[in-house]
C-alpha positions as CSV (number, residue, x, y, z in Angstrom):
1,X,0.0,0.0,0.0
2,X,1.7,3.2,-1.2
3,X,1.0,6.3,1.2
4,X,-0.6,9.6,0.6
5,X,0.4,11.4,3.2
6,X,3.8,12.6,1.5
7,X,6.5,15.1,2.4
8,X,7.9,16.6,-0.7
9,X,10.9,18.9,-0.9
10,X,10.9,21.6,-3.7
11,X,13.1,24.0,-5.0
12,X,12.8,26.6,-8.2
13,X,10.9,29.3,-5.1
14,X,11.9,32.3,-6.7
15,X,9.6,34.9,-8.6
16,X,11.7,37.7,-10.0
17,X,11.1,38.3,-13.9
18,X,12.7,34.8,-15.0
19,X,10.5,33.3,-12.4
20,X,10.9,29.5,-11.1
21,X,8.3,26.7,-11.3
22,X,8.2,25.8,-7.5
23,X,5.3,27.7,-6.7
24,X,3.3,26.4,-9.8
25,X,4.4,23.1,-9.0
26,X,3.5,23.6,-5.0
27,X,-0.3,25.0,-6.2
28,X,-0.4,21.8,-8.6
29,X,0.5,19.2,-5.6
30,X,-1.9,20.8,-2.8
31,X,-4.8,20.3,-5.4
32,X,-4.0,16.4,-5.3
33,X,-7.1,14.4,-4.6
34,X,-5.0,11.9,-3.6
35,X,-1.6,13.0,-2.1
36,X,-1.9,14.6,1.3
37,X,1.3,17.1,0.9
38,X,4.3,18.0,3.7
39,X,5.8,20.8,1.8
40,X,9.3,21.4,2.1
41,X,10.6,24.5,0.4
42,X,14.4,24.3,-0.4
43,X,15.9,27.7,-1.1
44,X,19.5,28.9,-2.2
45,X,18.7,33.0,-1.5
46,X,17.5,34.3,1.7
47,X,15.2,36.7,-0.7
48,X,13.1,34.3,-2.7
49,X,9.1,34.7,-2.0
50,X,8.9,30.4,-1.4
51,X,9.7,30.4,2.0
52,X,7.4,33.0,3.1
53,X,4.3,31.9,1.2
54,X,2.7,29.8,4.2
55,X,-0.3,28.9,2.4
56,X,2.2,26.7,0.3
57,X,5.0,26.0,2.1
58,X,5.3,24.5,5.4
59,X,8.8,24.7,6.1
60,X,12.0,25.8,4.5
61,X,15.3,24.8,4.8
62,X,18.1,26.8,2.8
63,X,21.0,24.7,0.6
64,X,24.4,25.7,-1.2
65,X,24.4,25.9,-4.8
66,X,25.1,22.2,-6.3
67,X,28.3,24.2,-7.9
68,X,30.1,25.0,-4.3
69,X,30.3,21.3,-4.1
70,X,27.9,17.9,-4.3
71,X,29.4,17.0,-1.2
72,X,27.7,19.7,0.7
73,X,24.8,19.7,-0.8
74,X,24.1,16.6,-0.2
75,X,25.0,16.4,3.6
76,X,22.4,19.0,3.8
77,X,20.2,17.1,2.4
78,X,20.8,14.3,4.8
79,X,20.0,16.7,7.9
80,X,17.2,17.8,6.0
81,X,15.8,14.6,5.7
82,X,16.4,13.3,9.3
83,X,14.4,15.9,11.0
84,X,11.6,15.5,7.8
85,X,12.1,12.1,6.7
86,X,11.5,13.1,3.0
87,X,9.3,11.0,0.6
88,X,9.9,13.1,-2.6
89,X,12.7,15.3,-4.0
90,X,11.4,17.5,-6.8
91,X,14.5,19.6,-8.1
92,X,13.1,22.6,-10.6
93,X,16.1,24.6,-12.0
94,X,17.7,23.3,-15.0
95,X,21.0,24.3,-13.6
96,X,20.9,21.8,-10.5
97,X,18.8,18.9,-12.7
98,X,22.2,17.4,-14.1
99,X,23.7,17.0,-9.9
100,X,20.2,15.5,-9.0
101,X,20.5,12.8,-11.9
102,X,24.1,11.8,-10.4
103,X,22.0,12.0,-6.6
104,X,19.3,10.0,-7.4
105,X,20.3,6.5,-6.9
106,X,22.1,8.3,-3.6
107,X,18.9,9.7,-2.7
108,X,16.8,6.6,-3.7
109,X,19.1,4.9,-1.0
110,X,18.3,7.1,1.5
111,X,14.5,6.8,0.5
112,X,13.9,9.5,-1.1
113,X,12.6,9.6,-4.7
114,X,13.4,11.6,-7.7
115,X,11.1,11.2,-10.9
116,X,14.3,12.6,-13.4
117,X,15.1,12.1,-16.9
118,X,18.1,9.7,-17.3
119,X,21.7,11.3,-18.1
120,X,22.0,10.3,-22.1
121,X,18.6,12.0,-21.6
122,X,19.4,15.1,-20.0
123,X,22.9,15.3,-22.3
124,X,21.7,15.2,-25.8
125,X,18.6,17.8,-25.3
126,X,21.5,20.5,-24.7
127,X,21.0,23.6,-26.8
128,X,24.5,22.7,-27.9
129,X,23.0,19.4,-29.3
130,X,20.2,20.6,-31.1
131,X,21.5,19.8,-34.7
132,X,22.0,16.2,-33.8
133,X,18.9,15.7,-31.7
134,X,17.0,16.9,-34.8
135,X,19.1,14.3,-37.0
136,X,18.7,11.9,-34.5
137,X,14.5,11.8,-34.3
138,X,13.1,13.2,-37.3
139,X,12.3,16.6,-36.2
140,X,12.8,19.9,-37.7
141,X,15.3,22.6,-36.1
142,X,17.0,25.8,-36.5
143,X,20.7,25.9,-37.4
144,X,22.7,26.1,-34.2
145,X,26.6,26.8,-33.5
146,X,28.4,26.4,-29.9
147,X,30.7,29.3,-29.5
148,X,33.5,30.2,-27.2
149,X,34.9,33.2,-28.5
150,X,34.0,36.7,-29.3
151,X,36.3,35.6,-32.6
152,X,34.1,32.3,-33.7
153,X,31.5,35.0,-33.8
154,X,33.2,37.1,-36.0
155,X,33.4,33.9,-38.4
156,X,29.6,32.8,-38.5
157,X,29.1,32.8,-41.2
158,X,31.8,31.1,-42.5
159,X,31.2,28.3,-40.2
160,X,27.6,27.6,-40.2
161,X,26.2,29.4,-42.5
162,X,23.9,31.7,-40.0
163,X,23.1,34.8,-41.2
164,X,21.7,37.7,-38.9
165,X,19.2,38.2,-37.3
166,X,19.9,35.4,-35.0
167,X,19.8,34.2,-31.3
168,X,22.2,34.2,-28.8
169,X,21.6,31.9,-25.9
170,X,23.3,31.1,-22.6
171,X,23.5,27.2,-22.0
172,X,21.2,27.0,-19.3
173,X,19.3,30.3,-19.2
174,X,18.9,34.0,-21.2
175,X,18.4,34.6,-25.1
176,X,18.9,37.3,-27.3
177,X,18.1,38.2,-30.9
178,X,21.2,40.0,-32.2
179,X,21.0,41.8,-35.7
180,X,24.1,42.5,-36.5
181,X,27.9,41.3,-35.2
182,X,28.0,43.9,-32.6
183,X,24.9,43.0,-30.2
184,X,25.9,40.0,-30.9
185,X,29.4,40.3,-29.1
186,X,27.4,42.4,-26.4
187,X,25.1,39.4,-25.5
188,X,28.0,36.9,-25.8
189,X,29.7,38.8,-23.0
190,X,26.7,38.6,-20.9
191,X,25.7,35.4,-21.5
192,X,29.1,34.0,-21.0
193,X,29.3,36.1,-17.6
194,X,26.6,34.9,-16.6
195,X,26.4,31.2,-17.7
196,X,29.7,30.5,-18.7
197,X,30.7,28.9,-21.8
198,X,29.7,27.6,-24.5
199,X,27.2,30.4,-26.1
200,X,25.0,29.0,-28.8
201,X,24.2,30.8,-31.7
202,X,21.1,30.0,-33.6
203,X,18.9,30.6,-36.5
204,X,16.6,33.2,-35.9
205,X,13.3,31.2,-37.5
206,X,10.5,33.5,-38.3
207,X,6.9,32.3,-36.9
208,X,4.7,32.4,-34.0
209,X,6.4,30.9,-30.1
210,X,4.3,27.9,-28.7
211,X,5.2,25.9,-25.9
212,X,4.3,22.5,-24.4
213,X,4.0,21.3,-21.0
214,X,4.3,17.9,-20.6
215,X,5.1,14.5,-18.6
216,X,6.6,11.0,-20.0
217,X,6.6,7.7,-17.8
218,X,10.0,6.5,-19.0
219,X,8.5,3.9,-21.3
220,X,7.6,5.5,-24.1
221,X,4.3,7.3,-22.7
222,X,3.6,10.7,-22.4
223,X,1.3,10.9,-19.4
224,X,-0.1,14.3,-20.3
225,X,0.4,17.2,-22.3
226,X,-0.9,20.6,-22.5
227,X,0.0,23.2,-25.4
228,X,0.1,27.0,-24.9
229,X,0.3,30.3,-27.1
230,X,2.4,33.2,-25.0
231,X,0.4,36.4,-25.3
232,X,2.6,38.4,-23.5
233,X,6.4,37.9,-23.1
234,X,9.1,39.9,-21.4
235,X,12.5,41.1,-22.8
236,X,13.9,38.0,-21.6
237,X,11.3,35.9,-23.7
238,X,9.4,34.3,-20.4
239,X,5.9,34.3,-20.6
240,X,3.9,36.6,-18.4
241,X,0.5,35.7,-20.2
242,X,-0.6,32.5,-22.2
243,X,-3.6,30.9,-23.1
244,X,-4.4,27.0,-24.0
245,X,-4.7,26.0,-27.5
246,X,-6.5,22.9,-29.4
247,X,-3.2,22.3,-31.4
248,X,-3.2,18.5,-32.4
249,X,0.1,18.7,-34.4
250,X,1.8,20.1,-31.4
251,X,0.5,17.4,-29.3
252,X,1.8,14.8,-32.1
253,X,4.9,16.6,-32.3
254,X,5.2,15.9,-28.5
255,X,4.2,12.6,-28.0
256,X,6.9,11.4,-31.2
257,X,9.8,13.1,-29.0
258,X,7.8,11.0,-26.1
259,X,7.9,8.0,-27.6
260,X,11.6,7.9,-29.4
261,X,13.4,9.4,-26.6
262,X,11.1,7.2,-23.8
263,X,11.8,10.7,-21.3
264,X,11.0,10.1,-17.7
265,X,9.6,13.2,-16.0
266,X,8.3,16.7,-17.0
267,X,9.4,18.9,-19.8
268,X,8.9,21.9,-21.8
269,X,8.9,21.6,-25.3
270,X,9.9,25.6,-27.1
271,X,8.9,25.6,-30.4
272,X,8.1,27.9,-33.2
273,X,5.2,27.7,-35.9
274,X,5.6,29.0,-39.0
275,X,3.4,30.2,-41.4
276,X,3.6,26.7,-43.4
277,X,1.8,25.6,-40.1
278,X,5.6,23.9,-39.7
279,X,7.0,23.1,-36.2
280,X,10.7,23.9,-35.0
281,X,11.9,22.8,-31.8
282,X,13.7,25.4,-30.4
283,X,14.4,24.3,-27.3
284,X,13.7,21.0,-24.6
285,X,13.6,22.3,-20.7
286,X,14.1,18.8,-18.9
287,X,11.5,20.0,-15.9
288,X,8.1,21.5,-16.0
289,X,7.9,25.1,-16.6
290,X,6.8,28.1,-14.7
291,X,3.5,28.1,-16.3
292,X,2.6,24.7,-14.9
293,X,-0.3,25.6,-13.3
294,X,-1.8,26.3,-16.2
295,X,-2.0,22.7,-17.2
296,X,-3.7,22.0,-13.8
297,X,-6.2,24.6,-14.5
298,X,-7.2,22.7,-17.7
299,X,-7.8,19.8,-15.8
300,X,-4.4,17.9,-16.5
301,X,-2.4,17.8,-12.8
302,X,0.8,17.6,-14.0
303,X,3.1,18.0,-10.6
304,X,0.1,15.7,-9.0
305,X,0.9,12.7,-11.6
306,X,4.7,13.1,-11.3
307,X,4.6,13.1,-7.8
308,X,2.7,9.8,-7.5
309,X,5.1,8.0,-10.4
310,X,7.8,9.1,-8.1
311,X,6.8,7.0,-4.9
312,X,6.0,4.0,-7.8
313,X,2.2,4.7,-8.4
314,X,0.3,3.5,-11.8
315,X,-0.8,6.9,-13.3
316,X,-3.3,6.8,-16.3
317,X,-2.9,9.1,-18.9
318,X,-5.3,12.4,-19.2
319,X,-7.3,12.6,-21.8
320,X,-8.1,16.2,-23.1
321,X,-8.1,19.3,-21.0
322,X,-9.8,22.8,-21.1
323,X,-8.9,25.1,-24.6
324,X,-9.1,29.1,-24.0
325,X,-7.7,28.6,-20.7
326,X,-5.8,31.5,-19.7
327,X,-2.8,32.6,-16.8
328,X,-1.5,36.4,-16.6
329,X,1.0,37.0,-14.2
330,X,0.9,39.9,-11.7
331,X,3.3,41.6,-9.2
332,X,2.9,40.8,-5.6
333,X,4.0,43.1,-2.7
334,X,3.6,40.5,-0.1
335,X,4.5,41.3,3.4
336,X,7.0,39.8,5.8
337,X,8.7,40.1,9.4
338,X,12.0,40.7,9.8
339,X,12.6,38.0,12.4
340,X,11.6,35.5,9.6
341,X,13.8,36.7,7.4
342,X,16.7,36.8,9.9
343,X,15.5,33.4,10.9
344,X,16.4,31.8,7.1
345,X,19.6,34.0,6.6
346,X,20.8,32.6,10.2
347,X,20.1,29.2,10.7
348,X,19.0,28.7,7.3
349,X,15.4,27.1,8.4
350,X,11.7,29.0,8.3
């Protein structure tokens, strides 16, 4: 008999302008109408909202960045989990997903689960990668070219034959569209200071940005899926308004990378439509998205199923969900007590 009363740990609780899916994937979980959630918030800044959202998070406990060390991140986890005895460790920034593949069977020992994609997986989705993964499965995508100097711009053209405009993109976060070799330099400098190397460079393909939430069982399956349309973006590209869409080619599209690549665990699929009614993947984001909630609002509990698959329940696949379902995102000016916060900087526990 598999229990429902679960304590989960979640990261990804920030909700600047890039905002992370922990949240979205918190709201998913506590609609469950069959888990009965503990929710552990796991934090890397003393600043992010997570921890002092009650209503969704229970208790926090703050962890070093995977890249000051696995070794400390994971004896943290080990204290974290003998005063909460975790059930469920659900890892939401694309930047720590890689360490928590080489944890899991650690983790799994310790009895906690992960519901991850495998490494080969994780590795050939990279941005860098994108050529061959196209190749690879039969799908269409832009040219791309990993770069890791301001002179392999200079010699783009040459080299891949990209011609401007184009993207620039860091390799785990940030994207640009540079129109000529200058902003292009510019946004490789910040990209590369913020991300470090390599800096892909990518075909700039004209069309209309769609995106697709969804969840594979490992086996071939895709779980659920939901497609969206952003209607408002920022100047970093992230949605800040979407709505559902009855798109059965993107939903085809979605369960042939399900099926070929047999993905275990939630994704985001980027892609572009072109006029030719022709998809592009642009880019594969091995976790759910931000805009997750979403998906549970059209009736497809995405967080809810993975959550259950982790601890080794059968989950059935949805079947539909809700069209002209809409999120906008809004500013928050939420109020908090000094003590609290000098309570999480201090002993790193809320």
């Amino acid at each position: 008999m598999i229990k429902s009363n679960l304590t989960i740990a979640v990261s990804g609780l920030n909700n600047v302008d890039s905002p992370g899916p922990g949240i979205s994937v918190i709201r998913g979980i506590r609609e469950s109408e069959v888990i009965q959630p503990w929710i552990i918030g796991i934090a890397y800044e003393n600043l992010e909202p997570g921890p002092y959202m009650h209503e969704f998070v229970d208790k926090t406990y703050k962890v070093p960045y995977p890249s000051e060390g696995v070794d400390s991140l994971i004896e943290r986890i080990q204290y974290i989990h003998s005063r909460e005895n975790l059930d469920v460790f659900i890892p939401n920034f694309d930047s720590e997903i890689f360490v928590f593949i080489k944890l899991a069977d650690r983790l799994k020992q310790m009895g906690i689960n992960t519901f991850l994609p495998t490494l080969s997986q994780f590795e050939e989705r990279h941005k860098s990668n994108l050529s061959q993964y196209g190749k690879k499965y039969n799908i269409m995508v832009p040219k791309s070219q990993s770069v890791t100097s301001i002179e392999d711009i200079e010699d783009l053209r040459l080299k891949s034959n990209i011609s401007y405009p184009l993207l620039v993109k860091g390799k785990f976060y940030d994207a640009y569209i540079a129109h000529n070799t200058e902003q292009a330099k510019i946004y490789f400098n910040t990209i590369s200071a913020n991300w470090g190397l390599p800096v892909i460079i990518q075909e700039f393909i004209k069309g209309t940005e769609v995106n697709v939430v969804a969840l594979g069982d490992g086996k071939g399956n895709t779980i659920g899926a939901v497609p969206m349309r952003k209607q408002y973006i920022t100047d970093k590209g992230k949605a800040w308004g979407g709505i559902t869409l009855d798109a059965p080619s993107m939903l085809e599209f979605t369960e042939h990378i399900m099926s070929s690549t047999r993905w275990r665990g939630g994704l985001e699929l980027e892609l572009i439509r072109t006029s030719k009614n022709e998809l592009y993947l642009i880019e594969i984001n091995p976790r759910l998205p931000a805009w997750v909630y979403l998906a549970v609002a059209a009736g497809q509990n995405l967080p809810d199923a993975l959550i259950r698959m982790a601890v080794g329940q059968n989950v059935p696949p949805y079947r539909g969900y809700e069209t002209g379902k809409m999120f906008i995102r809004y500013s928050y000016d939420m109020i908090c007590d000094l003590t609290e916060f000098q309570k999480l900087s201090t002993i790193g526990e809320l």
